[in-house]
mmCIF file of the N, C-alpha and C atoms, coordinates in Angstrom:
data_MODEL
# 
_entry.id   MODEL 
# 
loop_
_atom_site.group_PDB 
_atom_site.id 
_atom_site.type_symbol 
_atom_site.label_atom_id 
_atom_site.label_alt_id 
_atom_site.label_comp_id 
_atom_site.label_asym_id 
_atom_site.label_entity_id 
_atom_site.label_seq_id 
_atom_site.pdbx_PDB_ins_code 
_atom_site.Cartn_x 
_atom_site.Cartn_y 
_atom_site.Cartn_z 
_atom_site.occupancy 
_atom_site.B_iso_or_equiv 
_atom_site.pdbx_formal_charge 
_atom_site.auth_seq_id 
_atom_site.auth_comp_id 
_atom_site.auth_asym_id 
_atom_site.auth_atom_id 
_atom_site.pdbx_PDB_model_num 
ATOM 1   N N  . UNK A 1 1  ? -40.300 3.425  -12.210 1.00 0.00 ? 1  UNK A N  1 
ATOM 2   C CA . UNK A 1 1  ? -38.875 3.667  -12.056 1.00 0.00 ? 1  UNK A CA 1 
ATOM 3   C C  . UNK A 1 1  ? -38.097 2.688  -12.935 1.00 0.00 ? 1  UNK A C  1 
ATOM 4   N N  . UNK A 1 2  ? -37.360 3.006  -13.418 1.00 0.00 ? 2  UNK A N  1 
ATOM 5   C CA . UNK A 1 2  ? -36.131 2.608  -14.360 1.00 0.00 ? 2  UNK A CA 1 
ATOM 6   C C  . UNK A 1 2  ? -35.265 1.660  -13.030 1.00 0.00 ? 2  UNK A C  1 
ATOM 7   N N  . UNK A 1 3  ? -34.579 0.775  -14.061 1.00 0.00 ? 3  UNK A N  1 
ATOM 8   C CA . UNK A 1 3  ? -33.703 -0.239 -13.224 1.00 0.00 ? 3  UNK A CA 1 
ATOM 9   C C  . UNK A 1 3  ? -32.143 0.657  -12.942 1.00 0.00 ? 3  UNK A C  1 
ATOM 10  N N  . UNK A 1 4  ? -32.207 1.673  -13.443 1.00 0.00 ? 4  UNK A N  1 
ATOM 11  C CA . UNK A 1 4  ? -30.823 2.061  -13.078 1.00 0.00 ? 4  UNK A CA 1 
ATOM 12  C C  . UNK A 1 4  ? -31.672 2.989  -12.243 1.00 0.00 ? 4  UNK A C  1 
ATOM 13  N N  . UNK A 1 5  ? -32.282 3.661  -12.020 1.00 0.00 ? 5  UNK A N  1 
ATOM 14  C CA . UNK A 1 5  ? -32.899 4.547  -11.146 1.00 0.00 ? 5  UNK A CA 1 
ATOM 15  C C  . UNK A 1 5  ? -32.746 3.996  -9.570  1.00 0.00 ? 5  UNK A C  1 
ATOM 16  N N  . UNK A 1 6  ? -33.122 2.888  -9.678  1.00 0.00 ? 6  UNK A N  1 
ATOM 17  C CA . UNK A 1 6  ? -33.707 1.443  -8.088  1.00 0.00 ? 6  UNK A CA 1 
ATOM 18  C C  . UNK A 1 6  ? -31.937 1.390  -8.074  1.00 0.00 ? 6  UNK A C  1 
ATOM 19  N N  . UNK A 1 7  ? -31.138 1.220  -8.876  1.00 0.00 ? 7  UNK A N  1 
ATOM 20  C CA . UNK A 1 7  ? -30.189 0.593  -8.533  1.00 0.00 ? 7  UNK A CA 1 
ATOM 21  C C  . UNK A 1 7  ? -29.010 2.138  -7.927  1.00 0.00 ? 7  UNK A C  1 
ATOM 22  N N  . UNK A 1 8  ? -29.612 3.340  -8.364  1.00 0.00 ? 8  UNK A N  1 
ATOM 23  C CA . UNK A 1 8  ? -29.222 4.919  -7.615  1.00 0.00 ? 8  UNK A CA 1 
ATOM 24  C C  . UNK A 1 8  ? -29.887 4.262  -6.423  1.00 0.00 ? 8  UNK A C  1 
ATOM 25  N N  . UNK A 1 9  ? -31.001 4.258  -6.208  1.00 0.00 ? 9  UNK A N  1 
ATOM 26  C CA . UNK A 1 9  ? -31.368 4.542  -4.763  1.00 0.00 ? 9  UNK A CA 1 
ATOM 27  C C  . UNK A 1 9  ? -30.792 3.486  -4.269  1.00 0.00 ? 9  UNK A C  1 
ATOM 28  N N  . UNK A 1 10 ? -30.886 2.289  -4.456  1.00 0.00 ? 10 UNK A N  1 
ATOM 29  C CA . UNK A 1 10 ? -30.279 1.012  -3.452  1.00 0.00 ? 10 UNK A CA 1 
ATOM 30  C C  . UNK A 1 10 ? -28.612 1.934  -3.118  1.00 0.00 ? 10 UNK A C  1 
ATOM 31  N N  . UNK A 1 11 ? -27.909 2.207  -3.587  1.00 0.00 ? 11 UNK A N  1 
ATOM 32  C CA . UNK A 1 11 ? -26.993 2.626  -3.515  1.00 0.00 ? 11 UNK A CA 1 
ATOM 33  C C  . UNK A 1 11 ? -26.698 3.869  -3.065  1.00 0.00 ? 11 UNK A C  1 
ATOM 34  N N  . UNK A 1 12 ? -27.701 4.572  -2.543  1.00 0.00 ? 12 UNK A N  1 
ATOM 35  C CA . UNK A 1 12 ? -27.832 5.198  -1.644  1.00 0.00 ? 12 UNK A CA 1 
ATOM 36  C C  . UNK A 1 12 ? -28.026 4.955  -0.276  1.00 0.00 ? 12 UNK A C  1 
ATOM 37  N N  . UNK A 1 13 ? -28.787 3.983  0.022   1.00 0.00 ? 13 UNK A N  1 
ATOM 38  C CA . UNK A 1 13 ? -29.472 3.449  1.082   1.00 0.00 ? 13 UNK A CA 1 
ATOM 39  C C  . UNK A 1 13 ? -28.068 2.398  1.444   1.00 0.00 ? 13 UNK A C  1 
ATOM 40  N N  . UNK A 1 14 ? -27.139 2.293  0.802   1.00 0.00 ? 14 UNK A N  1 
ATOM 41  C CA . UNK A 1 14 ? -26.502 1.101  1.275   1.00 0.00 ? 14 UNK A CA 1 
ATOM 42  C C  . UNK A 1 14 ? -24.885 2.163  1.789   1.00 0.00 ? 14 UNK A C  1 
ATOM 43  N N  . UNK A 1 15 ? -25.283 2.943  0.900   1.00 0.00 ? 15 UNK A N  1 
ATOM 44  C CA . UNK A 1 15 ? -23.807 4.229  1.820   1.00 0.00 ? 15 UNK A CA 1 
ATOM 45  C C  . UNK A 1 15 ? -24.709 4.546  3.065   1.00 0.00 ? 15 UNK A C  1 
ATOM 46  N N  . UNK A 1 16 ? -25.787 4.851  3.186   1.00 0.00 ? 16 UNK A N  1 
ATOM 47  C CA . UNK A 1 16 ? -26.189 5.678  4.216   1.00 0.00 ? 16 UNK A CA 1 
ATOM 48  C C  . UNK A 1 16 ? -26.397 4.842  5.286   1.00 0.00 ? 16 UNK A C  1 
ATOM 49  N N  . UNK A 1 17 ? -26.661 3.258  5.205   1.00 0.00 ? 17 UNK A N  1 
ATOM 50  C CA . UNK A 1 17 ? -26.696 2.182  6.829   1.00 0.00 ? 17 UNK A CA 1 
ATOM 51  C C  . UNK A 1 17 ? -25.262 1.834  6.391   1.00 0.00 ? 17 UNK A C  1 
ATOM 52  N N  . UNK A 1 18 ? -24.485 1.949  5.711   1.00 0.00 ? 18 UNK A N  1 
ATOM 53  C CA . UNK A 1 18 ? -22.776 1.881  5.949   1.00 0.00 ? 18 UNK A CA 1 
ATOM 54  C C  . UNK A 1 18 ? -22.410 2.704  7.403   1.00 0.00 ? 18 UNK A C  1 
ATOM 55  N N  . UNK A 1 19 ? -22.681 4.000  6.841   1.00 0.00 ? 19 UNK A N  1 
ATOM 56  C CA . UNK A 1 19 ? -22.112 5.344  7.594   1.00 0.00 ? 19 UNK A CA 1 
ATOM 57  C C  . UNK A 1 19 ? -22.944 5.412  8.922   1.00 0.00 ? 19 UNK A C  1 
ATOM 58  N N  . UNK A 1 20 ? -24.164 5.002  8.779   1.00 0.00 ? 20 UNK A N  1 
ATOM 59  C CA . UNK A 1 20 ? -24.856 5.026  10.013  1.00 0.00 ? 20 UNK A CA 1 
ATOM 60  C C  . UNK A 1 20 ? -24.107 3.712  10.999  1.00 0.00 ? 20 UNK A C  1 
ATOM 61  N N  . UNK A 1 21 ? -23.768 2.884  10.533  1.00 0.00 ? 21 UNK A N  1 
ATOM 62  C CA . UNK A 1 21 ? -23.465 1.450  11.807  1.00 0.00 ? 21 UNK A CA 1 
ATOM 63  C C  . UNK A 1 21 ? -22.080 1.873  11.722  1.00 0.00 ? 21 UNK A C  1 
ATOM 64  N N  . UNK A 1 22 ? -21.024 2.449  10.900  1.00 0.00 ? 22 UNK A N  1 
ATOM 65  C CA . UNK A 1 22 ? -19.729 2.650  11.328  1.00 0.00 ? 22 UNK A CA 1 
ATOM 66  C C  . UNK A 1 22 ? -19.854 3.681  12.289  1.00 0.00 ? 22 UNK A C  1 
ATOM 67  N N  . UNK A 1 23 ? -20.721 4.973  12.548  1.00 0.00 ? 23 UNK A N  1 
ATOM 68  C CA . UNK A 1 23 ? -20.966 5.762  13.372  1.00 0.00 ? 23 UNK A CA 1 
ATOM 69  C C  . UNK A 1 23 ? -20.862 5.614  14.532  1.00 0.00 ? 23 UNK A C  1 
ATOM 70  N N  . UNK A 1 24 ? -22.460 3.843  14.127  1.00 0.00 ? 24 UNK A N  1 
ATOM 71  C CA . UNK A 1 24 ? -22.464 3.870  15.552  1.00 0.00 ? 24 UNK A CA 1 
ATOM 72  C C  . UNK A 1 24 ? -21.413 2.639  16.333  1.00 0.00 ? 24 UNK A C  1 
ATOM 73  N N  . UNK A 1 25 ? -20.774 2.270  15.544  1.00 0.00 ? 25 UNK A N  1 
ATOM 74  C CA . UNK A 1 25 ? -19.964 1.242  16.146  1.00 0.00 ? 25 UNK A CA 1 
ATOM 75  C C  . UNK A 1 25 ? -18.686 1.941  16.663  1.00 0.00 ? 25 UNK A C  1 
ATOM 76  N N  . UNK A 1 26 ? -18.136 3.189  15.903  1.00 0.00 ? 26 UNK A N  1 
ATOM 77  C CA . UNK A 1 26 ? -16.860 3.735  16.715  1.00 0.00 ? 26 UNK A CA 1 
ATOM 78  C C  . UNK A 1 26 ? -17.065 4.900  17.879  1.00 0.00 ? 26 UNK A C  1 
ATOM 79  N N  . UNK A 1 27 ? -18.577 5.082  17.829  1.00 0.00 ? 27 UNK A N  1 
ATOM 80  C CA . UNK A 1 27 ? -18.826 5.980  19.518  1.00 0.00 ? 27 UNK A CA 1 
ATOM 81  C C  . UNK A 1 27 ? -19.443 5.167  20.491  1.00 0.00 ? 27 UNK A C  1 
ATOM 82  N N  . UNK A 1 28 ? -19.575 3.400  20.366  1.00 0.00 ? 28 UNK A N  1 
ATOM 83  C CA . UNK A 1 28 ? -19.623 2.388  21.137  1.00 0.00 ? 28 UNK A CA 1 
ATOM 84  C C  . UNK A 1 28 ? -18.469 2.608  21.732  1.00 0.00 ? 28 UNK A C  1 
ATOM 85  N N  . UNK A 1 29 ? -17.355 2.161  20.740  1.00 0.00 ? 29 UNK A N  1 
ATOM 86  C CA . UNK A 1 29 ? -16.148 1.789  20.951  1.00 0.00 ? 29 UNK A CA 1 
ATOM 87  C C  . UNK A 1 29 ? -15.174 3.154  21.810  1.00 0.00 ? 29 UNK A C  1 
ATOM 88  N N  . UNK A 1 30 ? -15.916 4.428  21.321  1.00 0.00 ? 30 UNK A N  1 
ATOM 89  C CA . UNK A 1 30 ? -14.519 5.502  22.187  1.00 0.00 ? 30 UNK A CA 1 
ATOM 90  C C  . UNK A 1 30 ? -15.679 5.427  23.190  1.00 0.00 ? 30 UNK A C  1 
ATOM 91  N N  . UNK A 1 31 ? -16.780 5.464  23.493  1.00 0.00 ? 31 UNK A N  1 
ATOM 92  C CA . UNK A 1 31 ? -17.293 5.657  24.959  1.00 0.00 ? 31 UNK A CA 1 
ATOM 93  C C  . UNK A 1 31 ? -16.531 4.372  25.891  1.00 0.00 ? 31 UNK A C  1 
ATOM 94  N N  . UNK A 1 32 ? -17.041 2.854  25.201  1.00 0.00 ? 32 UNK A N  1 
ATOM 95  C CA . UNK A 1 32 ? -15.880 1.893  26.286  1.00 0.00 ? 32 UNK A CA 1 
ATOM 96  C C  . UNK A 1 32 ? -14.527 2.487  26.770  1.00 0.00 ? 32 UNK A C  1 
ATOM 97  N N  . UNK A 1 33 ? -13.647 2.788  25.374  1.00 0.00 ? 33 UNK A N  1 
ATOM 98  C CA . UNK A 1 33 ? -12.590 2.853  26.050  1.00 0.00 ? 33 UNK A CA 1 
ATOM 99  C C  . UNK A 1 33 ? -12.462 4.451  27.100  1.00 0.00 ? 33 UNK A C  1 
ATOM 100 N N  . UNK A 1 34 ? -13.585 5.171  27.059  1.00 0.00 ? 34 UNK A N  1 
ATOM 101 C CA . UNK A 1 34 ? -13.365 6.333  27.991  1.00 0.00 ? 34 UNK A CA 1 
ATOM 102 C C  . UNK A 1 34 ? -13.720 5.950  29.049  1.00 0.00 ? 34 UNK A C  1 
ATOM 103 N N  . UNK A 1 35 ? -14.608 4.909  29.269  1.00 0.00 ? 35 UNK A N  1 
ATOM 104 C CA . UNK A 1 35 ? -15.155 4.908  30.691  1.00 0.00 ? 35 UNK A CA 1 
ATOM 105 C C  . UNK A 1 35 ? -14.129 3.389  31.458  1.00 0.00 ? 35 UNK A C  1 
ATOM 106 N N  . UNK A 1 36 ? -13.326 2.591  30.754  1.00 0.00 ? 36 UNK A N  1 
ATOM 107 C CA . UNK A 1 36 ? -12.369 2.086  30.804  1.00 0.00 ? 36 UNK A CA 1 
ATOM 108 C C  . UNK A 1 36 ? -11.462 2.720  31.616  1.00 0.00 ? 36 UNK A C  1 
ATOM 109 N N  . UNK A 1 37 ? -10.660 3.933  30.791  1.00 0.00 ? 37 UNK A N  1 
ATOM 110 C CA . UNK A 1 37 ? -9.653  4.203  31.166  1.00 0.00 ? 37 UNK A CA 1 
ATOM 111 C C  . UNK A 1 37 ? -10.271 5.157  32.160  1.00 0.00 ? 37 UNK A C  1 
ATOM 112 N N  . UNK A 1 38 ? -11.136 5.681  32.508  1.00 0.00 ? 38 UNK A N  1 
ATOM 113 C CA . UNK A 1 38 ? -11.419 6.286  33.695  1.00 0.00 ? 38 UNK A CA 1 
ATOM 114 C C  . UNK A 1 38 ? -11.338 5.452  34.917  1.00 0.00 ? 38 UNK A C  1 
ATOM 115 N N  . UNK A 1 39 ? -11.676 4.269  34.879  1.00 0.00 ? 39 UNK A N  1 
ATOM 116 C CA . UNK A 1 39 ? -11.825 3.459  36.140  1.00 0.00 ? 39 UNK A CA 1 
ATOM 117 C C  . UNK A 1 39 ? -10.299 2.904  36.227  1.00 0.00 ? 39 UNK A C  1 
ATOM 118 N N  . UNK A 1 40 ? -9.627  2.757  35.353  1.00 0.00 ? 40 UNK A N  1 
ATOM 119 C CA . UNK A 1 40 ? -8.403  2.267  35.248  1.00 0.00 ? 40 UNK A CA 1 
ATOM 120 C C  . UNK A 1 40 ? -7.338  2.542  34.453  1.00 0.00 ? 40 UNK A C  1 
ATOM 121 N N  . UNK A 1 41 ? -6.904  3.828  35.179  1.00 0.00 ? 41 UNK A N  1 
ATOM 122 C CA . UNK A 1 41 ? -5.718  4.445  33.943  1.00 0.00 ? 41 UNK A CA 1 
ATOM 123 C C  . UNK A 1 41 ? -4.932  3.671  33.607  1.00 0.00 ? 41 UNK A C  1 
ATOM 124 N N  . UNK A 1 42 ? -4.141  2.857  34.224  1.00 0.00 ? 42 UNK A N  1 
ATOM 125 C CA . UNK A 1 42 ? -3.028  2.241  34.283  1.00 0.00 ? 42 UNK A CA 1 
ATOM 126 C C  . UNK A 1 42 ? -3.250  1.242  33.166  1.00 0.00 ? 42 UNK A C  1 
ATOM 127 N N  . UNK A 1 43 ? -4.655  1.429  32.476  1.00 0.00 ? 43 UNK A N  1 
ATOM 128 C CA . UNK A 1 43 ? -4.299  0.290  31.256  1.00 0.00 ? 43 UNK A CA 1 
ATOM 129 C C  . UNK A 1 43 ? -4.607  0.826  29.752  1.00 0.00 ? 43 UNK A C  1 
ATOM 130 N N  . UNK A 1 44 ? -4.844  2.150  30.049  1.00 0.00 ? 44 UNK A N  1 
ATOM 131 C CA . UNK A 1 44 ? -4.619  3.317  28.635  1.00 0.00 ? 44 UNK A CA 1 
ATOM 132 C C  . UNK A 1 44 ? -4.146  2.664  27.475  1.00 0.00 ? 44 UNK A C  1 
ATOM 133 N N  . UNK A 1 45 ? -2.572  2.121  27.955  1.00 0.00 ? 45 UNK A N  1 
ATOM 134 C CA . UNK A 1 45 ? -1.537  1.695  26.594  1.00 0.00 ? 45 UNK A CA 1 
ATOM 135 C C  . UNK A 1 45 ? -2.757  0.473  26.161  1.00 0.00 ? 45 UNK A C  1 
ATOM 136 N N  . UNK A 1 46 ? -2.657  -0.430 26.549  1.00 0.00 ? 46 UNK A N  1 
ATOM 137 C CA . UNK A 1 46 ? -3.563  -1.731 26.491  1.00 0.00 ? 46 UNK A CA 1 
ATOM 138 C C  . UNK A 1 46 ? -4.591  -1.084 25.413  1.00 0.00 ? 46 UNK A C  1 
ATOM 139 N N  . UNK A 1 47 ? -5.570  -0.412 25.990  1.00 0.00 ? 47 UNK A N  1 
ATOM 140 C CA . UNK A 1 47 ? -7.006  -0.036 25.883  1.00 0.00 ? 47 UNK A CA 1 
ATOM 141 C C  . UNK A 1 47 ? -7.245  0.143  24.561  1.00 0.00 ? 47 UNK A C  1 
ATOM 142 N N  . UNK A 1 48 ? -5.986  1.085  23.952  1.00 0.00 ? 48 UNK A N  1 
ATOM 143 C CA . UNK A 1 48 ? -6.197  2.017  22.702  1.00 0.00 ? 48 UNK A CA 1 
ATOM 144 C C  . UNK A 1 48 ? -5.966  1.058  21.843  1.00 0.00 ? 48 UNK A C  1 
ATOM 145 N N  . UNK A 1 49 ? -4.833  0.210  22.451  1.00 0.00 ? 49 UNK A N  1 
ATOM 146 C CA . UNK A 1 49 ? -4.642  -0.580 20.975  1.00 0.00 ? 49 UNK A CA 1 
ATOM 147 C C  . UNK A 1 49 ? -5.740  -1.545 20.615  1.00 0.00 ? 49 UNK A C  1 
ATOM 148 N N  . UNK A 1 50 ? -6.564  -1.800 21.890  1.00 0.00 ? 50 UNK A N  1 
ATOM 149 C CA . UNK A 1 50 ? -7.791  -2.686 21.043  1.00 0.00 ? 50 UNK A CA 1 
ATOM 150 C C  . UNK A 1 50 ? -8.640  -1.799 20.587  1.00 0.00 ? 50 UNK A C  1 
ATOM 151 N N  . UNK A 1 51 ? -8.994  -1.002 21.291  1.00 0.00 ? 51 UNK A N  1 
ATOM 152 C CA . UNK A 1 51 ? -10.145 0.233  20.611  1.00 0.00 ? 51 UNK A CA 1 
ATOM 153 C C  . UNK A 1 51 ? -9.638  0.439  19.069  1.00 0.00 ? 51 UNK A C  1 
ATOM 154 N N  . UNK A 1 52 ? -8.404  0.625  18.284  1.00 0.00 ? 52 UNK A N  1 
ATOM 155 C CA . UNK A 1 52 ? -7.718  1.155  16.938  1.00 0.00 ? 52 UNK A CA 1 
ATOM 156 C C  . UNK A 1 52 ? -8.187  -0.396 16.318  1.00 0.00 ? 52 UNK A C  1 
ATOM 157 N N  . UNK A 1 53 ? -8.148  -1.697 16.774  1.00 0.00 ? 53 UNK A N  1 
ATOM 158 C CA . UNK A 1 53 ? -9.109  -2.473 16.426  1.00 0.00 ? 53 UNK A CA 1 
ATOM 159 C C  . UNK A 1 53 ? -10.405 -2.724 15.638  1.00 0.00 ? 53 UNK A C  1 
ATOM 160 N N  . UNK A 1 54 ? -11.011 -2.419 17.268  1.00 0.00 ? 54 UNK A N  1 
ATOM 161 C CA . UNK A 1 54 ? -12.320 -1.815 16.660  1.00 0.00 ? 54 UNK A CA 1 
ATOM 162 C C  . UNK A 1 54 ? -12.957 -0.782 15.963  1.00 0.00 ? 54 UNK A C  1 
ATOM 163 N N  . UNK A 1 55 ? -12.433 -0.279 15.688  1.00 0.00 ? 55 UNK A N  1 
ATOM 164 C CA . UNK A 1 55 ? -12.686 1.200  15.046  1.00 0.00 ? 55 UNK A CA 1 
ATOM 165 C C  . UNK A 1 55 ? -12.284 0.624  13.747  1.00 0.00 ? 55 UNK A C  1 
ATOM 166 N N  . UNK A 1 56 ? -10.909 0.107  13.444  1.00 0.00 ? 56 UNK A N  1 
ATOM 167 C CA . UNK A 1 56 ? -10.180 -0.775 11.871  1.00 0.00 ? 56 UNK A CA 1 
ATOM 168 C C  . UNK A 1 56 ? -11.691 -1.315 11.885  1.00 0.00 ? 56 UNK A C  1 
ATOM 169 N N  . UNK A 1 57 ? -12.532 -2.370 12.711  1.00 0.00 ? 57 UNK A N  1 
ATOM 170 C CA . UNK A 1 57 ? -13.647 -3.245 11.781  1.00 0.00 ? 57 UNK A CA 1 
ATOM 171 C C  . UNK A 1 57 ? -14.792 -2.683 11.634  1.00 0.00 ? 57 UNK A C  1 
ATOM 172 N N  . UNK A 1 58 ? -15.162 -1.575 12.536  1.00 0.00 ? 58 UNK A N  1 
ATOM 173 C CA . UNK A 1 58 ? -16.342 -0.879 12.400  1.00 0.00 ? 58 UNK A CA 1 
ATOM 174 C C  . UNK A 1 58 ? -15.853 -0.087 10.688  1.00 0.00 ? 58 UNK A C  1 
ATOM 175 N N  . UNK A 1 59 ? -14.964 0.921  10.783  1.00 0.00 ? 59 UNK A N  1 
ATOM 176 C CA . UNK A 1 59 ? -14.660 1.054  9.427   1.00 0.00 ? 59 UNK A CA 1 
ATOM 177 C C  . UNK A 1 59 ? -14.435 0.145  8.192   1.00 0.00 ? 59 UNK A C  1 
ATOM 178 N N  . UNK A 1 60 ? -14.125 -0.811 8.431   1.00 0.00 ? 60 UNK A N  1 
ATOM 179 C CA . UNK A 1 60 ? -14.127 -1.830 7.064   1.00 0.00 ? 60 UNK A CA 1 
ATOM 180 C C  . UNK A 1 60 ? -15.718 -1.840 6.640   1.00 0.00 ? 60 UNK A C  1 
ATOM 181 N N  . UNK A 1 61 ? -16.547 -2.094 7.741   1.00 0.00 ? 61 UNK A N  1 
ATOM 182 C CA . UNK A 1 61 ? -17.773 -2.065 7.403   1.00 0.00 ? 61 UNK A CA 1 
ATOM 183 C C  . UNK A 1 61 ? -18.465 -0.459 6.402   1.00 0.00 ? 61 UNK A C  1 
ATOM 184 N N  . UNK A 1 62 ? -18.122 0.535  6.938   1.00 0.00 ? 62 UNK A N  1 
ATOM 185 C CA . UNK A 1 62 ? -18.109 1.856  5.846   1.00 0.00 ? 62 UNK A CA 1 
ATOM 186 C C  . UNK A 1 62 ? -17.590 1.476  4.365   1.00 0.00 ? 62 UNK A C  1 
ATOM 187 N N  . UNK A 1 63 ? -16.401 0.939  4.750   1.00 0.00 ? 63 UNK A N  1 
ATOM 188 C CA . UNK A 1 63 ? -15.870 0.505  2.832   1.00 0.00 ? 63 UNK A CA 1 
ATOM 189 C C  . UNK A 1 63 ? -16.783 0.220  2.246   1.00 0.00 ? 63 UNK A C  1 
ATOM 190 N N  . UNK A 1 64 ? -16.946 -1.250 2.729   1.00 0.00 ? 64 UNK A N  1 
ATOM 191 C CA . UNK A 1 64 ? -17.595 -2.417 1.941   1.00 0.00 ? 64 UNK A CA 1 
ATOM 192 C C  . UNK A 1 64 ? -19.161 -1.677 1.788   1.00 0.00 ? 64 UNK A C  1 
ATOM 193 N N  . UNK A 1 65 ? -19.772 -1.197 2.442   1.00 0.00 ? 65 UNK A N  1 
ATOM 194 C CA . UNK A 1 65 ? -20.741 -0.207 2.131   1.00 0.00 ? 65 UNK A CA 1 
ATOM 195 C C  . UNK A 1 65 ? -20.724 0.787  0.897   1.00 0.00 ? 65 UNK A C  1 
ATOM 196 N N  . UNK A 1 66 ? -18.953 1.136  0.881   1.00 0.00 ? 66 UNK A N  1 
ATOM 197 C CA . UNK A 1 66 ? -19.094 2.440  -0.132  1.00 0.00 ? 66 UNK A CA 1 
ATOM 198 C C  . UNK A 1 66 ? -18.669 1.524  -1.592  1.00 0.00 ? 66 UNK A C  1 
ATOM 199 N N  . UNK A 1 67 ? -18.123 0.728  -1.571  1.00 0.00 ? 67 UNK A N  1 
ATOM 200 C CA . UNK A 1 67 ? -17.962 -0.440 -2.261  1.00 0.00 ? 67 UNK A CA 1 
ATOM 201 C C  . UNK A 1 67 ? -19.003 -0.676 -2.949  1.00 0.00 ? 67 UNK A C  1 
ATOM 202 N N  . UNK A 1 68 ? -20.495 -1.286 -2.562  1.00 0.00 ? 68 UNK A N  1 
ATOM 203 C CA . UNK A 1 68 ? -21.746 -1.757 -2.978  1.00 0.00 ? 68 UNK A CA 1 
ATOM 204 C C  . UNK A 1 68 ? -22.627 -0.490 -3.277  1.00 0.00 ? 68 UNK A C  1 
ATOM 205 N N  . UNK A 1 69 ? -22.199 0.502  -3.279  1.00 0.00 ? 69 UNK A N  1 
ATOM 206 C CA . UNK A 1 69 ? -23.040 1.470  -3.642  1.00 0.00 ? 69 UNK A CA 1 
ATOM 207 C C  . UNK A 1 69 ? -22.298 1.898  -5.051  1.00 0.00 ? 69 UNK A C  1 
ATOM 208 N N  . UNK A 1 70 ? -20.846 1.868  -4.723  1.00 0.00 ? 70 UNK A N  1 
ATOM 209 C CA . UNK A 1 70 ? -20.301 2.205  -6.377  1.00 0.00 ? 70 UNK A CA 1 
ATOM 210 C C  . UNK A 1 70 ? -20.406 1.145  -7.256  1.00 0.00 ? 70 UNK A C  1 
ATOM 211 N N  . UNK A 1 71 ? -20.448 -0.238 -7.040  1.00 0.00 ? 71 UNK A N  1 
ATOM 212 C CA . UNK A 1 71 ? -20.886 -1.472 -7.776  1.00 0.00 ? 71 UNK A CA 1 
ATOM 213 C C  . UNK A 1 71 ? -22.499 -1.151 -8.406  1.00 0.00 ? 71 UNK A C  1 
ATOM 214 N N  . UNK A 1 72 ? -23.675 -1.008 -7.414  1.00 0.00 ? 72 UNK A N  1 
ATOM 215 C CA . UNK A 1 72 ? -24.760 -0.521 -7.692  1.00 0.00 ? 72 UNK A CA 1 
ATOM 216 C C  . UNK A 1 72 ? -24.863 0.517  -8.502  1.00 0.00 ? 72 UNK A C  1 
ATOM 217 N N  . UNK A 1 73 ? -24.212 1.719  -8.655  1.00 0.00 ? 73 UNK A N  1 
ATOM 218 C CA . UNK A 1 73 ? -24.507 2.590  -9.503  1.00 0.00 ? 73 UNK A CA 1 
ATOM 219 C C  . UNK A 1 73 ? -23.441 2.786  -10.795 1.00 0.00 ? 73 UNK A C  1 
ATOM 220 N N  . UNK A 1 74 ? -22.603 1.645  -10.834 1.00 0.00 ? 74 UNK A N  1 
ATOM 221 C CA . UNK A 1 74 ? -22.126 1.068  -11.855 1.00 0.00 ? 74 UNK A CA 1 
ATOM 222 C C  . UNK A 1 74 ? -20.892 1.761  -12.594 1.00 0.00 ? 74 UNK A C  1 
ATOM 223 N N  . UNK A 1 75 ? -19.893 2.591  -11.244 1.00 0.00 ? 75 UNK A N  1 
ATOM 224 C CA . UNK A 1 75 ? -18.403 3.110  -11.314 1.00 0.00 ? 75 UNK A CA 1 
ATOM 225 C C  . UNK A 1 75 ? -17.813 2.181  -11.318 1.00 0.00 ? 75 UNK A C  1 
ATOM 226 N N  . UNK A 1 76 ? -18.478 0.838  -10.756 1.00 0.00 ? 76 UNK A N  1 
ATOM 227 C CA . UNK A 1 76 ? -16.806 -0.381 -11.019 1.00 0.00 ? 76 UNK A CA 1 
ATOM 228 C C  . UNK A 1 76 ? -17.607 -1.159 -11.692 1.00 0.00 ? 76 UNK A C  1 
ATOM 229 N N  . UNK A 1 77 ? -16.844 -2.059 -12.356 1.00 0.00 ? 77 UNK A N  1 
ATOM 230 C CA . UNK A 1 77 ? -17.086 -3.229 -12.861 1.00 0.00 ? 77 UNK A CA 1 
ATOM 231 C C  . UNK A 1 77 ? -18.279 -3.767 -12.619 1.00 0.00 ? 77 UNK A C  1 
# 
């Protein structure tokens, strides 16, 4: 294999555990806040705004994933 070939696949593999841990980090995050606000409606308002939180850092983590895969296959700089 060619070095730009390794550096396609790394950059594959690095979108695809991006998308896999943002996955699984924002159906962590809406199952808490469902079983949250089930036991305790009255704190809904509260709830969401940390859940939109977590979901903001689980997604940063997707970027920076899609980030190192376009660095790797050599669309940016």
């Amino acid at each position: 294999m060619a070095v730009g070939e390794l550096a396609q696949f790394g950059a594959g593999i690095a979108i695809g555990f991006g998308a896999i841990g943002a996955g699984l980090g924002i159906g962590l995050a809406t199952k808490g806040l469902m079983e949250g606000i089930s036991r305790q409606p009255e704190i809904a308002g509260k709830a969401i705004g940390y859940f939109l939180v977590g979901a903001a850092l689980a997604e940063a983590c997707a970027i920076y994933a899609f980030i190192i895969a376009l660095k790797l296959s050599g669309m940016i700089g």
